[in-house]
C-alpha positions as CSV (number, residue, x, y, z in Angstrom):
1,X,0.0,0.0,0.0
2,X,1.4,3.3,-0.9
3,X,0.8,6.2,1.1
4,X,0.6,9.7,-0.2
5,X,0.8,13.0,2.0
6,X,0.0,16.2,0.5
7,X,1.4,19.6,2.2
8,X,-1.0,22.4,2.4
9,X,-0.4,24.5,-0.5
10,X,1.3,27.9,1.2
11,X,-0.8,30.9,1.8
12,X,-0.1,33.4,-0.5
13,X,1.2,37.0,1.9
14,X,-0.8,39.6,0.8
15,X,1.5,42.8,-0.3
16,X,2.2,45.1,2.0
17,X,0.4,48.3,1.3
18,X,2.2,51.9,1.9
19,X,0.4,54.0,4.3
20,X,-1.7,57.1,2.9
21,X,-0.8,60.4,3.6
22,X,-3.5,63.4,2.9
23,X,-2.1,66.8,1.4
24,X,-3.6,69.6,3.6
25,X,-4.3,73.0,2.5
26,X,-4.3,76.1,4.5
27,X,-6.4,79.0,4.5
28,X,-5.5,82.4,4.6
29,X,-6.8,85.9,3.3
30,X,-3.8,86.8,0.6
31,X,-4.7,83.9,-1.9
32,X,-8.0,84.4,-4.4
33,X,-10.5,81.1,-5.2
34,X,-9.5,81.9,-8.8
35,X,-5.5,81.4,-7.5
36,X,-6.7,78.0,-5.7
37,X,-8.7,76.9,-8.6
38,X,-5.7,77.1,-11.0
39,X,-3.4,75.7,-8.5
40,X,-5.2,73.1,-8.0
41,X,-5.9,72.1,-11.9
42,X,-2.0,72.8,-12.6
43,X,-0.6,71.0,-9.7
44,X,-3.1,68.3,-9.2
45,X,-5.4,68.1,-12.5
46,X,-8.1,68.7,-10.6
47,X,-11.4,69.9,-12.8
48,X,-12.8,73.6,-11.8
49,X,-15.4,72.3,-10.4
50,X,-13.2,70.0,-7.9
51,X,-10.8,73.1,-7.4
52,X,-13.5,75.4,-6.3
53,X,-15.4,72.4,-3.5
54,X,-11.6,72.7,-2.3
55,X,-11.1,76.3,-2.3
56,X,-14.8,76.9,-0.6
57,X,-13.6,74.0,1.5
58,X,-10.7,75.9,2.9
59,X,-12.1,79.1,2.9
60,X,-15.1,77.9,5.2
61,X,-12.8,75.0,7.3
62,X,-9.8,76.9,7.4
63,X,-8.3,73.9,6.0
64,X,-8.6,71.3,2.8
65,X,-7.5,68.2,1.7
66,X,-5.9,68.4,-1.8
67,X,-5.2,64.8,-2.1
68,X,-4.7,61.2,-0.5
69,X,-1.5,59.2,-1.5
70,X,1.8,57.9,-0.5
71,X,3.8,59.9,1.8
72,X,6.9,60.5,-0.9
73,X,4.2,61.7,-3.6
74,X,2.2,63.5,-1.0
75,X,5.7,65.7,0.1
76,X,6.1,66.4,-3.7
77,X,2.5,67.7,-3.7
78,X,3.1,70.0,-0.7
79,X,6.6,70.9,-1.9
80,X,5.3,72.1,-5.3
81,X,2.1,74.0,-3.5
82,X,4.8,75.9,-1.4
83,X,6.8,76.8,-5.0
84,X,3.7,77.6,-6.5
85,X,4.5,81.7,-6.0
86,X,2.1,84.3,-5.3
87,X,-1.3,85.6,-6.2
88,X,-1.0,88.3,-8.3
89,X,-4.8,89.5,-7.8
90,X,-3.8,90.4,-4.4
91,X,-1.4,93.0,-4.0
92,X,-0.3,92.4,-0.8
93,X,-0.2,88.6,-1.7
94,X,4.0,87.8,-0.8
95,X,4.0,84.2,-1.8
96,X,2.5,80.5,-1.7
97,X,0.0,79.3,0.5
98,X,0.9,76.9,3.3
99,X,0.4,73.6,3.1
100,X,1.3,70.3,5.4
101,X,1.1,66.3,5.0
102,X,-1.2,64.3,7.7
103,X,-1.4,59.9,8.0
104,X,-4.5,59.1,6.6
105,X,-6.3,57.5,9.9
């Protein structure tokens, strides 16, 4: 009589997924909807329509979330809204707005 043993066939390990990191937006009073609008569609190719929800966002929150991705795209995003310069429909406009990074919880 032959015997035959079979090993259980190995679980396959799910990839590890990177943690999310949200791109936070600012508010102030030196930067137009028009300026975040733009910004938003250059930087993130975000439609008008999704630029102005964030631009009313942060103008009635005091603070928006741009975008939800991996921590080294999301410190490109904020690096890039810092660069973006100034508005030049406000005069007393001196540069960028501010923006931060945040885990996704």
């Amino acid at each position: 009589m032959t015997v035959v043993t079979t090993k259980p066939a190995p679980k396959k390990a799910k990839p590890k997924r990177q943690p999310k990191y949200h791109v936070v937006l600012w508010n102030d009073d030196d930067h137009t909807y028009e300026y975040v609008i733009l910004m938003m569609h250059e930087l993130f190719g975000h439609p008008v329509e999704k630029g102005f929800q964030i631009a009313k966002t942060v103008d009635a929150d005091g603070r928006a979330i741009c975008l939800t991705t991996t921590k080294e795209h999301a410190e490109l995003k904020r690096d890039q809204i810092h660069a973006y310069g100034k508005d030049e429909l406000i005069a007393r406009c001196r540069g960028s707005m501010s923006s931060t990074i945040e885990p996704e919880c």
